[in-house]
PAVO-288707 format. One record per residue (C-alpha): x, y, z. Coordinates in steps of 0.2 Angstrom, whole numbers, plus 2048, in hexadecimal, padded with zeros to 3 digits. Example, Ala and Ser with C-alpha at 12.3 -4.5 7.8 and 13.67 -1.06 7.14 Angstrom:
83E7EA827/8447FB824/
***
This chain:
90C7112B0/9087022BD/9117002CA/91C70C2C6/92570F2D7/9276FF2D9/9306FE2C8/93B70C2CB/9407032DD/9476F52D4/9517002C6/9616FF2C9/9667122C6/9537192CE/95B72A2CD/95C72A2BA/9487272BB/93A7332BA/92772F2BB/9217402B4/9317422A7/93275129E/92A74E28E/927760289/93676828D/94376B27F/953761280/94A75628A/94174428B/93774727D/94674D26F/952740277/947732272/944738265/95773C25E/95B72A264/94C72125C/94671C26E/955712271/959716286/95970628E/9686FF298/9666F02A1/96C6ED2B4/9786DF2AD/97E6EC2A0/9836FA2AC/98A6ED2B9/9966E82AC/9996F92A8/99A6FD2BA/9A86EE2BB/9B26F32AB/9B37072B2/9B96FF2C3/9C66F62BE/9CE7012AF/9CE7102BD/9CD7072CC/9C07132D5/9AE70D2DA/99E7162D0/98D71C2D2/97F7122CA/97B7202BD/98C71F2B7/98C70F2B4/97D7132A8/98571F29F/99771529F/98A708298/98071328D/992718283/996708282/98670227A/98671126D/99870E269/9936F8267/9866FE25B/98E70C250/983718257/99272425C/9A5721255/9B271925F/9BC72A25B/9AF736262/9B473F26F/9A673F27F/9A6744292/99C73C29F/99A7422B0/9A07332BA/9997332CD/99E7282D9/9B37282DB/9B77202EB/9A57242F3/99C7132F0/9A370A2FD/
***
């Protein structure tokens, strides 16, 4: 990919970025694009309003990669990909520690 450094400077959860991703592994980049039909994007606007949302129901700060995945849920959840009964746990990272 070009400029692929420079790319993954700008994302605004670099961590959750891999530039040799594990395509061949089972469980891993590979069959989870595939079970979601490629769908894996989250913009910055979307976790920063995810980040904002978390913050002010549970009044603690968050890590960038929560905030995607707070903003992943509630993506699935908009588009009916998972139920609004389902039951799920995040590992939410940050609590306090973001200053």
């Amino acid at each position: 990919m070009k400029d692929a450094k420079k790319l993954i400077e700008e994302t605004y959860a670099s961590v959750l970025t891999n530039r040799n991703s594990p395509y061949g592994i089972k469980g891993g980049l590979y069959d989870a694009l595939v079970d979601t039909d490629g769908v894996m994007a989250i913009t910055r606007k979307e976790a920063l309003e995810a980040k904002a949302l978390f913050e002010s129901l549970e009044g603690i700060d968050i890590l960038p990669p929560s905030a995607v995945a707070i903003a992943s849920l509630l993506k699935a959840v908009k588009t009916g990909n998972v139920g609004t009964e389902d039951i799920f746990l995040l590992n939410i990272a940050g609590g306090g520690t973001c200053g």
